[in-house]
mmJSON file of the N, C-alpha and C atoms, coordinates in Angstrom:
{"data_MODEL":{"atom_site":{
"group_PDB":["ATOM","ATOM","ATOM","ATOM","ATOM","ATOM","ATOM","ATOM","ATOM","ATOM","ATOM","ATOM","ATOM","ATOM","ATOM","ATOM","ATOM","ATOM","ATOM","ATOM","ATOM","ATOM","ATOM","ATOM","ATOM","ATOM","ATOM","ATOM","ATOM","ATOM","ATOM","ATOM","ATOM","ATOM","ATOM","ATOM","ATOM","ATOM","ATOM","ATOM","ATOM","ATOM","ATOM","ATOM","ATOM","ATOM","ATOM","ATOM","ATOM","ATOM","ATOM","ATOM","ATOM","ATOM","ATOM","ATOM","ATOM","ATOM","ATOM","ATOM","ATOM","ATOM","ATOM","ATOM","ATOM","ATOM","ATOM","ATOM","ATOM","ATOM","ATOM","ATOM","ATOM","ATOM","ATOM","ATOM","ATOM","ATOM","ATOM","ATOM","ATOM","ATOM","ATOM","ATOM","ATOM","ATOM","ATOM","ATOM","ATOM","ATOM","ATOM","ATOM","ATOM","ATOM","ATOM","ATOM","ATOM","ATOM","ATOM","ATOM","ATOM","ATOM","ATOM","ATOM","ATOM","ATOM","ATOM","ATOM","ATOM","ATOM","ATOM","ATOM","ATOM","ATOM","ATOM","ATOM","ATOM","ATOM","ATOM","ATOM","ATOM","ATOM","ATOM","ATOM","ATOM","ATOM","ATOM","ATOM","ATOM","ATOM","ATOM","ATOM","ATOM","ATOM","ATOM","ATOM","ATOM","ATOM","ATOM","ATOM","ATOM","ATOM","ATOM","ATOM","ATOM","ATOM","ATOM","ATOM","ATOM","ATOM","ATOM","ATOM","ATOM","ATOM","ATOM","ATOM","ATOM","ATOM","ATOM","ATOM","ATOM","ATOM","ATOM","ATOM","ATOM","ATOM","ATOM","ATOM","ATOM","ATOM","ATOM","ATOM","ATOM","ATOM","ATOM","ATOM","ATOM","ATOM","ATOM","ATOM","ATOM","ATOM","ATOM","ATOM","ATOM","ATOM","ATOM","ATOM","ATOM","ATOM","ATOM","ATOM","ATOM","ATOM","ATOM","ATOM","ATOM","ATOM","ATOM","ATOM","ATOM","ATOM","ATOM","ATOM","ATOM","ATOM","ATOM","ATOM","ATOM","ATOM","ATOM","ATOM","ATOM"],
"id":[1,2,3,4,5,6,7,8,9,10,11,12,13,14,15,16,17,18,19,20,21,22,23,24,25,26,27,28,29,30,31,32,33,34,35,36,37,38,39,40,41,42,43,44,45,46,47,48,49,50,51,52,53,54,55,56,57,58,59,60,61,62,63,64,65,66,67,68,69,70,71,72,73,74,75,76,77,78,79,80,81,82,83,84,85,86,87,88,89,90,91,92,93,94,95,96,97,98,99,100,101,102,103,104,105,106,107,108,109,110,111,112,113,114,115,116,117,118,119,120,121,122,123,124,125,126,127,128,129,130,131,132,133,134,135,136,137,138,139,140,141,142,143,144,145,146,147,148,149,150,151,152,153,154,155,156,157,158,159,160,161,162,163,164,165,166,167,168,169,170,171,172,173,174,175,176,177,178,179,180,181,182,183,184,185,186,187,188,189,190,191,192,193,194,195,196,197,198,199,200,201,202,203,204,205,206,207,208,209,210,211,212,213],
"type_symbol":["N","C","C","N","C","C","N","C","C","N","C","C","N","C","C","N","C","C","N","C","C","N","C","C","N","C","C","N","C","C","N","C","C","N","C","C","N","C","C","N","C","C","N","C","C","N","C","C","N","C","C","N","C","C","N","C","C","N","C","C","N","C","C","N","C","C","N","C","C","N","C","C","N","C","C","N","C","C","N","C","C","N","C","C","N","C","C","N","C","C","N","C","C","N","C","C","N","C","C","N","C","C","N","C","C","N","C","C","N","C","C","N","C","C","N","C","C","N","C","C","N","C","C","N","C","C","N","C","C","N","C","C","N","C","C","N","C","C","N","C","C","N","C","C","N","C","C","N","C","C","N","C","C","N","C","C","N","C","C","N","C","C","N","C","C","N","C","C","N","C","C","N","C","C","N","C","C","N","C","C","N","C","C","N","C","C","N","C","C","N","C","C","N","C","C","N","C","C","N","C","C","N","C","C","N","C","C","N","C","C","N","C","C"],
"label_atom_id":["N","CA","C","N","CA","C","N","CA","C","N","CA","C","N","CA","C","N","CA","C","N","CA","C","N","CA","C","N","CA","C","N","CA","C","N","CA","C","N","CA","C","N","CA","C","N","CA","C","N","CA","C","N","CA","C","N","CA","C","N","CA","C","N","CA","C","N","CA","C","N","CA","C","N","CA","C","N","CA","C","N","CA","C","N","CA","C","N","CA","C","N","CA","C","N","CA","C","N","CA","C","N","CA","C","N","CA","C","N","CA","C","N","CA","C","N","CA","C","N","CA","C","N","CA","C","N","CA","C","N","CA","C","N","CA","C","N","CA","C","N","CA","C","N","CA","C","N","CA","C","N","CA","C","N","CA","C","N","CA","C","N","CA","C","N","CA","C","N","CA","C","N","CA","C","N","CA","C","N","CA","C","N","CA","C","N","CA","C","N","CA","C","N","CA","C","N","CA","C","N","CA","C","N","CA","C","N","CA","C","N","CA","C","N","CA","C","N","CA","C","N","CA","C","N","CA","C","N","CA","C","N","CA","C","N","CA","C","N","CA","C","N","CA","C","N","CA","C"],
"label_alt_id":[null,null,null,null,null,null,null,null,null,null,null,null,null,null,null,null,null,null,null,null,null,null,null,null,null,null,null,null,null,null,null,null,null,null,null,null,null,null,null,null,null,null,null,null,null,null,null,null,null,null,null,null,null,null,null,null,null,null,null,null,null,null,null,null,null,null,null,null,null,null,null,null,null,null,null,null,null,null,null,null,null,null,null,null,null,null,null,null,null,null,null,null,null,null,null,null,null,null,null,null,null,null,null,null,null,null,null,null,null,null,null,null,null,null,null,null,null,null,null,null,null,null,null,null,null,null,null,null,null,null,null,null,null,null,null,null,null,null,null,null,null,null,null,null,null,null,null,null,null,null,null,null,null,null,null,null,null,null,null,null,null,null,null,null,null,null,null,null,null,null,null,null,null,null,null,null,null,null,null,null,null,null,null,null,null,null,null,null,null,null,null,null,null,null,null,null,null,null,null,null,null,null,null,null,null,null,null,null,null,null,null,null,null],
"label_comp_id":["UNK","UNK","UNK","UNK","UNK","UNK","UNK","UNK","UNK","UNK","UNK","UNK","UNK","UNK","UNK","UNK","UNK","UNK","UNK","UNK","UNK","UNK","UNK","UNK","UNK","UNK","UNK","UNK","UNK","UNK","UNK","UNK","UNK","UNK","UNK","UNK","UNK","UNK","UNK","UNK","UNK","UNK","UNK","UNK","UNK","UNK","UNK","UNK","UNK","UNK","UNK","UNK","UNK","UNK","UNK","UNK","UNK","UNK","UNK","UNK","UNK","UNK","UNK","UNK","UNK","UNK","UNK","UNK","UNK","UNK","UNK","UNK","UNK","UNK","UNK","UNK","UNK","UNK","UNK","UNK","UNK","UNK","UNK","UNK","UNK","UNK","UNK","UNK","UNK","UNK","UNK","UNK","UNK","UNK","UNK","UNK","UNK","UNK","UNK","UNK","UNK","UNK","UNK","UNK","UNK","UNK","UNK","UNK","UNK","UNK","UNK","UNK","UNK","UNK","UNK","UNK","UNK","UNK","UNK","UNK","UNK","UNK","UNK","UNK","UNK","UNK","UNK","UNK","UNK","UNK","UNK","UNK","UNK","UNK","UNK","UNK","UNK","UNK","UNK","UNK","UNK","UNK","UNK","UNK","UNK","UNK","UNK","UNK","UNK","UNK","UNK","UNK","UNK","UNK","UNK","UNK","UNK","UNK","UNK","UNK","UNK","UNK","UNK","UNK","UNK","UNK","UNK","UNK","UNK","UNK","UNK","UNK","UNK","UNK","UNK","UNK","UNK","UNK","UNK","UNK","UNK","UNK","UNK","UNK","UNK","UNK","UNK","UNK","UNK","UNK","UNK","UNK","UNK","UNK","UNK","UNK","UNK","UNK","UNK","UNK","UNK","UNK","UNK","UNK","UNK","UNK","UNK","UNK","UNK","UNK","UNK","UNK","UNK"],
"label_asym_id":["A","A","A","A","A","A","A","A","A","A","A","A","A","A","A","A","A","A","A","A","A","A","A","A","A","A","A","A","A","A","A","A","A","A","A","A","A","A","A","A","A","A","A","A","A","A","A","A","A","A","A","A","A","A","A","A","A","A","A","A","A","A","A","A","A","A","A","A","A","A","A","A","A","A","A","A","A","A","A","A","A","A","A","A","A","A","A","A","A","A","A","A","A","A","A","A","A","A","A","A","A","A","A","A","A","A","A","A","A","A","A","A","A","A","A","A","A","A","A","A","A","A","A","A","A","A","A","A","A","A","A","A","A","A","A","A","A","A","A","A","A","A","A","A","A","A","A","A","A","A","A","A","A","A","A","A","A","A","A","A","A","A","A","A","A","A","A","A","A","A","A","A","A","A","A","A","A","A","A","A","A","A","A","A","A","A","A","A","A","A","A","A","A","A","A","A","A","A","A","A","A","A","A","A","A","A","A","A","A","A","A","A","A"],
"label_entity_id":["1","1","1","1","1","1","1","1","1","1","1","1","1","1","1","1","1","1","1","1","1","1","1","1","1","1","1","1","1","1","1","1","1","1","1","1","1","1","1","1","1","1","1","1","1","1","1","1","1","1","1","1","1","1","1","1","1","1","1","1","1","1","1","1","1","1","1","1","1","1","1","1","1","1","1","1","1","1","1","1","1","1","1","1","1","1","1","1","1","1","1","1","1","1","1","1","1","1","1","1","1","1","1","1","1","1","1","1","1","1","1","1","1","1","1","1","1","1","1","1","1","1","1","1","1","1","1","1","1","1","1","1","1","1","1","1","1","1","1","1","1","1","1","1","1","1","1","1","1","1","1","1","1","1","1","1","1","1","1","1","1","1","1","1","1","1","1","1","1","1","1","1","1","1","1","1","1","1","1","1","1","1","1","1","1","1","1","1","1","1","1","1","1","1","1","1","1","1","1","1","1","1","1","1","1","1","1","1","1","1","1","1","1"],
"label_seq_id":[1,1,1,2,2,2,3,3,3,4,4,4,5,5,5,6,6,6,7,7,7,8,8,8,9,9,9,10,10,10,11,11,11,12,12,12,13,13,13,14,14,14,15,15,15,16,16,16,17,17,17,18,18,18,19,19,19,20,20,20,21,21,21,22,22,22,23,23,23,24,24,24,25,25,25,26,26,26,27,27,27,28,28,28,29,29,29,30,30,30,31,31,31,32,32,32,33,33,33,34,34,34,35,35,35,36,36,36,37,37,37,38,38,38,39,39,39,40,40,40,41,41,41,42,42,42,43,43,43,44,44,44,45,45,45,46,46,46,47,47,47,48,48,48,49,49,49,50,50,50,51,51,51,52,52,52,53,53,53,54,54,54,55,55,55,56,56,56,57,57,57,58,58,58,59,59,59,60,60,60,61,61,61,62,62,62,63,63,63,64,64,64,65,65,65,66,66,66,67,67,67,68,68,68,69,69,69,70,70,70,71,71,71],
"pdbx_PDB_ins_code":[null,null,null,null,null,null,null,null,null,null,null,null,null,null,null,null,null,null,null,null,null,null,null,null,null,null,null,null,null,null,null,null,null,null,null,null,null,null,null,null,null,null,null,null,null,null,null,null,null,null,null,null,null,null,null,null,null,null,null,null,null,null,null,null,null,null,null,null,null,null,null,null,null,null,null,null,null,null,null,null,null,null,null,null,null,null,null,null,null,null,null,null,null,null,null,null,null,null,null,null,null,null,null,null,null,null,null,null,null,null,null,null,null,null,null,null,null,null,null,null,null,null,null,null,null,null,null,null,null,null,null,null,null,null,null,null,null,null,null,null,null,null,null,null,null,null,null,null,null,null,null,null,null,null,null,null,null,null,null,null,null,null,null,null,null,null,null,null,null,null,null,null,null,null,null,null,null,null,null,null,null,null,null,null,null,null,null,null,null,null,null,null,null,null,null,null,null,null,null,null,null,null,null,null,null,null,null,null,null,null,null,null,null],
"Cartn_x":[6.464,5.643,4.582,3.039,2.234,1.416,0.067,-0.69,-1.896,-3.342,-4.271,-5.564,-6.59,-7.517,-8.863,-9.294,-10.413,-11.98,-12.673,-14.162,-15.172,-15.718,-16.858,-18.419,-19.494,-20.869,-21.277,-20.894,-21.28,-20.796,-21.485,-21.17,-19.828,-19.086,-17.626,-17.67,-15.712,-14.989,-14.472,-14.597,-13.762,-12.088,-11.188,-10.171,-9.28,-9.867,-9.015,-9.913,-10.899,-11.782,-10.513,-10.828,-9.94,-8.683,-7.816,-6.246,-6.304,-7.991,-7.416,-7.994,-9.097,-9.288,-8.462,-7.63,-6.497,-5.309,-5.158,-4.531,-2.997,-3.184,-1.833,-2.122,-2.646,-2.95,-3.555,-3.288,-3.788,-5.349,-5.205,-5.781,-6.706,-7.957,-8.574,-7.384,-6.773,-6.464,-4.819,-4.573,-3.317,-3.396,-4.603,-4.775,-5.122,-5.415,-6.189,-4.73,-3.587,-2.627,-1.614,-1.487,-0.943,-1.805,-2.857,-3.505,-3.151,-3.306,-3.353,-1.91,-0.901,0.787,1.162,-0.315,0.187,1.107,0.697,1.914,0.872,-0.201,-1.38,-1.128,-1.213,-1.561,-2.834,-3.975,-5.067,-5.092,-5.108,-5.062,-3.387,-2.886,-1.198,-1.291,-2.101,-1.91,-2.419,-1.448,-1.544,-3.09,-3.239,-4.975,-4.859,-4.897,-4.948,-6.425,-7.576,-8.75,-8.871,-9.051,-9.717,-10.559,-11.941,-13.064,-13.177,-12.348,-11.991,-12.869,-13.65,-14.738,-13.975,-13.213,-12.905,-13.961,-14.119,-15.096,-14.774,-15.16,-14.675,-13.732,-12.326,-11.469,-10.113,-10.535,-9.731,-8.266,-7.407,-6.31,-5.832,-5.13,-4.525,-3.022,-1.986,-0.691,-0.064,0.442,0.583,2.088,3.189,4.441,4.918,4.639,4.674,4.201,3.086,2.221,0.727,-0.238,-0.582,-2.142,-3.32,-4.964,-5.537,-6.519,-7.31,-8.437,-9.536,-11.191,-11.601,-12.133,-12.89,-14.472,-15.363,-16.802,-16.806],
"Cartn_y":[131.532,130.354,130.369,130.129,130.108,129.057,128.742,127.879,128.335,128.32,129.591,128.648,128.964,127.989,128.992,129.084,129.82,129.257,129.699,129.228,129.505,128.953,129.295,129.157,129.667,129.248,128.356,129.137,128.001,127.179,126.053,125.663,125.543,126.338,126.473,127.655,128.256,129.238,129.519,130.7,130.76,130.521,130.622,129.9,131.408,132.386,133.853,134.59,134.29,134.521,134.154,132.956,132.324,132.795,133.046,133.814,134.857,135.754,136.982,136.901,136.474,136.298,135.769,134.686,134.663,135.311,136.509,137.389,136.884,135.821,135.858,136.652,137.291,137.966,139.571,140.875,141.865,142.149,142.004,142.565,141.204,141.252,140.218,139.871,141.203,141.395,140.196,140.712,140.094,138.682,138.215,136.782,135.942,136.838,136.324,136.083,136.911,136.957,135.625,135.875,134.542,133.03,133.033,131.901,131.454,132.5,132.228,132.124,132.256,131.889,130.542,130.204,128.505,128.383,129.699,129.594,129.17,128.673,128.458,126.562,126.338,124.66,124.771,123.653,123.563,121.529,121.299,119.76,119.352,120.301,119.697,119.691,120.007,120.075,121.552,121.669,123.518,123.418,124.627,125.076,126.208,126.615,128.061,128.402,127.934,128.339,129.203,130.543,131.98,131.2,131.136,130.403,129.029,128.735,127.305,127.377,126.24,126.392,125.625,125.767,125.007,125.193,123.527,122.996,122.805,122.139,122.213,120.982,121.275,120.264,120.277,121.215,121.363,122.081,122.529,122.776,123.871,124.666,125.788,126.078,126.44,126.671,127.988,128.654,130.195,130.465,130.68,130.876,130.614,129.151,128.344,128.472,129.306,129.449,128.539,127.792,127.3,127.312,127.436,127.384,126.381,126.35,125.008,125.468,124.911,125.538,124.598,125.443,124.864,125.276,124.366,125.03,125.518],
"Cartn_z":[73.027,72.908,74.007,73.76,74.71,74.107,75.302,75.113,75.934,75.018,75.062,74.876,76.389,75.566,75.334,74.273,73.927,73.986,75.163,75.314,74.264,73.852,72.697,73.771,72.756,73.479,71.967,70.977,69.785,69.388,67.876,67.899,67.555,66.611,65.662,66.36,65.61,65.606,64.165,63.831,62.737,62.424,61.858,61.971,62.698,61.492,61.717,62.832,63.506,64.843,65.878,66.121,66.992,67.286,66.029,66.21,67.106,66.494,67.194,68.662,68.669,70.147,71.216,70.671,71.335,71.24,70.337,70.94,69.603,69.01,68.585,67.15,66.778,65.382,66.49,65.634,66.148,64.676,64.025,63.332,62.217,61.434,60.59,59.802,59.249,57.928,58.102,59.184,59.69,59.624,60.091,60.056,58.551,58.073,56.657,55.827,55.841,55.186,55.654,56.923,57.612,57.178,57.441,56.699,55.676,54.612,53.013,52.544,53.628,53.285,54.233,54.625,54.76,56.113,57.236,58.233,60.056,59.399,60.611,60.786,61.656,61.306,62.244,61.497,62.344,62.378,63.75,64.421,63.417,63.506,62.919,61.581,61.036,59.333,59.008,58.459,57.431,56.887,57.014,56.852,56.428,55.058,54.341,53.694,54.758,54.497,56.274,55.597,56.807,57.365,56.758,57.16,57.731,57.863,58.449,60.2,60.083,61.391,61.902,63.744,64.158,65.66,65.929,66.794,68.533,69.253,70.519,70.709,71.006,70.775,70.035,69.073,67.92,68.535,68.239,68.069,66.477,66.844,65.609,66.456,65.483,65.899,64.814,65.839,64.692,65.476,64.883,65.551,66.386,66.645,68.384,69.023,68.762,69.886,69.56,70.3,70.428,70.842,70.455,71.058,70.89,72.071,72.056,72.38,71.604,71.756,72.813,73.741,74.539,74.839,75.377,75.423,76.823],
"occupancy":[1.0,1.0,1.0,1.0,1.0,1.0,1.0,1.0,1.0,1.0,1.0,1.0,1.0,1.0,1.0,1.0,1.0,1.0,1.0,1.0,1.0,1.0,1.0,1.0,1.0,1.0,1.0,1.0,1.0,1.0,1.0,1.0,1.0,1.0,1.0,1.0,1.0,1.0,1.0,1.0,1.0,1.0,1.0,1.0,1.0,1.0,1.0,1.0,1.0,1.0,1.0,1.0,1.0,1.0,1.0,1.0,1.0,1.0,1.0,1.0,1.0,1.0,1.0,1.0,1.0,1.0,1.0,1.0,1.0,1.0,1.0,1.0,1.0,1.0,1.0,1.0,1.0,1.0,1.0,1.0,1.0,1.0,1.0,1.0,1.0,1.0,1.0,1.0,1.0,1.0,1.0,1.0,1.0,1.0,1.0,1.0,1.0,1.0,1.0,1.0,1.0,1.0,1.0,1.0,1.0,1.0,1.0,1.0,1.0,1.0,1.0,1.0,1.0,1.0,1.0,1.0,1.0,1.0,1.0,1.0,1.0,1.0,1.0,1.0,1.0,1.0,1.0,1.0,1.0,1.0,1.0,1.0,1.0,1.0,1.0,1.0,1.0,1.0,1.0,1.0,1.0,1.0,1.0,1.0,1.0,1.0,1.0,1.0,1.0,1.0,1.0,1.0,1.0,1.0,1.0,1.0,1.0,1.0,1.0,1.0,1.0,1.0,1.0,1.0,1.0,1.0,1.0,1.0,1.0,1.0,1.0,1.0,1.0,1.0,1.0,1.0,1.0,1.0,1.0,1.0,1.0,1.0,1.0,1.0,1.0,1.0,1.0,1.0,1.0,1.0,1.0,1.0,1.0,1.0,1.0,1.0,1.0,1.0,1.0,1.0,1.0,1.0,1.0,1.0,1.0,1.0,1.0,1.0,1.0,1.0,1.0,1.0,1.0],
"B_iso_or_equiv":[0.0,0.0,0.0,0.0,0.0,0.0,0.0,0.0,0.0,0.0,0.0,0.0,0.0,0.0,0.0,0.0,0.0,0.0,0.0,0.0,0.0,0.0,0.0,0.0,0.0,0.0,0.0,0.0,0.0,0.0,0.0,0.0,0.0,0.0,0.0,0.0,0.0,0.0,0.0,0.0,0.0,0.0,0.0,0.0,0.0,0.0,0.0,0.0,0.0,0.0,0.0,0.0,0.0,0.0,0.0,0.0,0.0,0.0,0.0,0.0,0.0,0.0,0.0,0.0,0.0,0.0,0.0,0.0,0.0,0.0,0.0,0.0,0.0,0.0,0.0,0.0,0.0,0.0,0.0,0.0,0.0,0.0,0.0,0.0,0.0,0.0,0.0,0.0,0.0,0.0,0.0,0.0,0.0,0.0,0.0,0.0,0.0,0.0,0.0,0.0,0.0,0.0,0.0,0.0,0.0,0.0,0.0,0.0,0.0,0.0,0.0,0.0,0.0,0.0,0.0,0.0,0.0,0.0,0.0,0.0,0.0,0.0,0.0,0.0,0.0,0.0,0.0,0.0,0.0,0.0,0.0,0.0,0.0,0.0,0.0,0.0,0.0,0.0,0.0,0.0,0.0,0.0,0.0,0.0,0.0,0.0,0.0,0.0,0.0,0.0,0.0,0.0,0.0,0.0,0.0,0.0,0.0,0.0,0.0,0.0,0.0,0.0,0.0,0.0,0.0,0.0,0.0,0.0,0.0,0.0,0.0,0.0,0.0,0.0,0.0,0.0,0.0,0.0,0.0,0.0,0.0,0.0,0.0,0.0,0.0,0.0,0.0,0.0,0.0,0.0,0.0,0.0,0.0,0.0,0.0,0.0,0.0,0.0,0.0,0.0,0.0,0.0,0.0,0.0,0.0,0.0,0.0,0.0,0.0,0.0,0.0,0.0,0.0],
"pdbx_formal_charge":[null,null,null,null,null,null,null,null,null,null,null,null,null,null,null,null,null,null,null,null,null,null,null,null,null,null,null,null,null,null,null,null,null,null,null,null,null,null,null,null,null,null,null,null,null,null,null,null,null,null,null,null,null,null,null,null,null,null,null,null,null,null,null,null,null,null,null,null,null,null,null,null,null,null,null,null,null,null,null,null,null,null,null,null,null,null,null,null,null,null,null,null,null,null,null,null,null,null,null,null,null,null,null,null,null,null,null,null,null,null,null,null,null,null,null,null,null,null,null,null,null,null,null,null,null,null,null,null,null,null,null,null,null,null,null,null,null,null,null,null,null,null,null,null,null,null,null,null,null,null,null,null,null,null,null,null,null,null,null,null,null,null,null,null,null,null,null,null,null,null,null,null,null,null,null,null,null,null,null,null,null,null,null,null,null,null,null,null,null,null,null,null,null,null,null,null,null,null,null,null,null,null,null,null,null,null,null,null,null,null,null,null,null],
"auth_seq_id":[1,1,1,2,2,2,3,3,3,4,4,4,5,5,5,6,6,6,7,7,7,8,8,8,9,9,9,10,10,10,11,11,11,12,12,12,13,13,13,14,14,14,15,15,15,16,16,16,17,17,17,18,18,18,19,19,19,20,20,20,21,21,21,22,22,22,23,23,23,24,24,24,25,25,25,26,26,26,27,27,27,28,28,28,29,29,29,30,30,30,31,31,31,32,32,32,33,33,33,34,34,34,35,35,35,36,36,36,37,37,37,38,38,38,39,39,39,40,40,40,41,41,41,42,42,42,43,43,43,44,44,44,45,45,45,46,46,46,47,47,47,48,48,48,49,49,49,50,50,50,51,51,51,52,52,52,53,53,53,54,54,54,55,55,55,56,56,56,57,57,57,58,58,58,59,59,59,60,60,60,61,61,61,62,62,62,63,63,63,64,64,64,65,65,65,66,66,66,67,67,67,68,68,68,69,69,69,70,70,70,71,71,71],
"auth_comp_id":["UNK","UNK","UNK","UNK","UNK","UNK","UNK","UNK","UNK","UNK","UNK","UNK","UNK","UNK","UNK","UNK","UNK","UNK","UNK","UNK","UNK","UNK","UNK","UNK","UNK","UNK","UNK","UNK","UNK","UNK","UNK","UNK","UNK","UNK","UNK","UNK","UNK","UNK","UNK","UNK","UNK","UNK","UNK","UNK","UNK","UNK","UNK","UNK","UNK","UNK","UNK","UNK","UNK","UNK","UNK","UNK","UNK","UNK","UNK","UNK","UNK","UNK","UNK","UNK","UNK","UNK","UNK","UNK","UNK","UNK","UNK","UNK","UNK","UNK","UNK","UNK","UNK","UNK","UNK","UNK","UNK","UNK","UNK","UNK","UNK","UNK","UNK","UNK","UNK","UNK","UNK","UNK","UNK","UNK","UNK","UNK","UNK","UNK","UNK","UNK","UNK","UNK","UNK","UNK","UNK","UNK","UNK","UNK","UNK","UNK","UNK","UNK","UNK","UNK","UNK","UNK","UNK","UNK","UNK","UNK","UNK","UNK","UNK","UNK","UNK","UNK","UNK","UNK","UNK","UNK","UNK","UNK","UNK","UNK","UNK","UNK","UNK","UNK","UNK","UNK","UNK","UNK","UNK","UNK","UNK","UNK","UNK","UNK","UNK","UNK","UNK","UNK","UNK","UNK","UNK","UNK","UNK","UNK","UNK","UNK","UNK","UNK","UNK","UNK","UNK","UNK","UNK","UNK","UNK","UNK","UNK","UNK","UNK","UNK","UNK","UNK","UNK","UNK","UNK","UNK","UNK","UNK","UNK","UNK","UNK","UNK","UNK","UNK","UNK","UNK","UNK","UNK","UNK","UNK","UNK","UNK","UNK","UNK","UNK","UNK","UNK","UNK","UNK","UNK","UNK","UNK","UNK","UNK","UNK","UNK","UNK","UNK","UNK"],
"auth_asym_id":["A","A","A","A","A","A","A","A","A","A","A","A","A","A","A","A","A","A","A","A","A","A","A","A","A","A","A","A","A","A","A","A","A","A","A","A","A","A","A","A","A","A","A","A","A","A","A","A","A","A","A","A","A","A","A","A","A","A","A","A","A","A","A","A","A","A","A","A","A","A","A","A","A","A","A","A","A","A","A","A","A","A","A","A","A","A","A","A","A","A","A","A","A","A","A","A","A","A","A","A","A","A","A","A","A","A","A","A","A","A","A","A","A","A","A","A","A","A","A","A","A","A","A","A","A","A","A","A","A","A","A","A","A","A","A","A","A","A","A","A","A","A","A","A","A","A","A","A","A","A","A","A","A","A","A","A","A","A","A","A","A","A","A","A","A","A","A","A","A","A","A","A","A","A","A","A","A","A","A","A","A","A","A","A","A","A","A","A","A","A","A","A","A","A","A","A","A","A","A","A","A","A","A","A","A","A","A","A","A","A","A","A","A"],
"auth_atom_id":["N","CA","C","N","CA","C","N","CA","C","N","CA","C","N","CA","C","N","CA","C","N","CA","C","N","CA","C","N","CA","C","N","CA","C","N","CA","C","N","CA","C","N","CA","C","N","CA","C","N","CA","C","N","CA","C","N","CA","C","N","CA","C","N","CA","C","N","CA","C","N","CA","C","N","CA","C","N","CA","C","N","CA","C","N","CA","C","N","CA","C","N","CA","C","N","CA","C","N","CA","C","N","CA","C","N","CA","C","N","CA","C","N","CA","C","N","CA","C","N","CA","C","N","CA","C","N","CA","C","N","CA","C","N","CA","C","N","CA","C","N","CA","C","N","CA","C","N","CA","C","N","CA","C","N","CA","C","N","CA","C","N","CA","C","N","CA","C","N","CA","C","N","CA","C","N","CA","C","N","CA","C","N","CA","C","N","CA","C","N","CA","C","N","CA","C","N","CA","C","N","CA","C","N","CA","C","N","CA","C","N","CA","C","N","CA","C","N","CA","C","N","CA","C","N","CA","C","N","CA","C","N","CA","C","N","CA","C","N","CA","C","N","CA","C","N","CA","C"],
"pdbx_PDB_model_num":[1,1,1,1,1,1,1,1,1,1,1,1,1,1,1,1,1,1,1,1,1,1,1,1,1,1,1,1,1,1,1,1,1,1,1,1,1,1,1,1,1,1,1,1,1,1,1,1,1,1,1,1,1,1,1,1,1,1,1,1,1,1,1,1,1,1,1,1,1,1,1,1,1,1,1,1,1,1,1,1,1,1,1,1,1,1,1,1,1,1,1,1,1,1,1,1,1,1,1,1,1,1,1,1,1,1,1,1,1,1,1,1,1,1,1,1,1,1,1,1,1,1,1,1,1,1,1,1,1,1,1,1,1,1,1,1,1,1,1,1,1,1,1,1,1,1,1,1,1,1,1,1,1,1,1,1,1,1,1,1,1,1,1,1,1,1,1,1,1,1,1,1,1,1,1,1,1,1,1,1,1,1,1,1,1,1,1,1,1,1,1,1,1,1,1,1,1,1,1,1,1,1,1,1,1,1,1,1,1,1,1,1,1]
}}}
């Protein structure tokens, strides 16, 4: 279990960006599959959209582990 905060310069993150930059996904492909089986929560509710833009603030949760976008 960790808790990871990821800096952006823009405005969004992608949903499967974010995973891997923080390190809890190794690979796109990895993340895209995890997404689309409904095992991501984004701000506490399941989010099975890849493309999912998350903003500065937001929150995603992937196997107890935990990121928070920051600017």
């Amino acid at each position: 279990m960790s808790f990871k905060s990821i800096k952006i310069n823009e405005d969004f993150i992608r949903l499967d960006s974010a995973l891997k930059l923080a390190g809890f996904v190794m690979t796109g492909g990895h993340a895209k599959i995890s997404i689309q089986n409904g095992e991501v929560k984004v701000n506490n509710e399941v989010c099975t959209m890849r493309g999912k833009k998350l903003h500065i603030g937001d929150t995603a949760e992937f196997e107890g582990n935990t990121l928070k976008v920051e600017k």
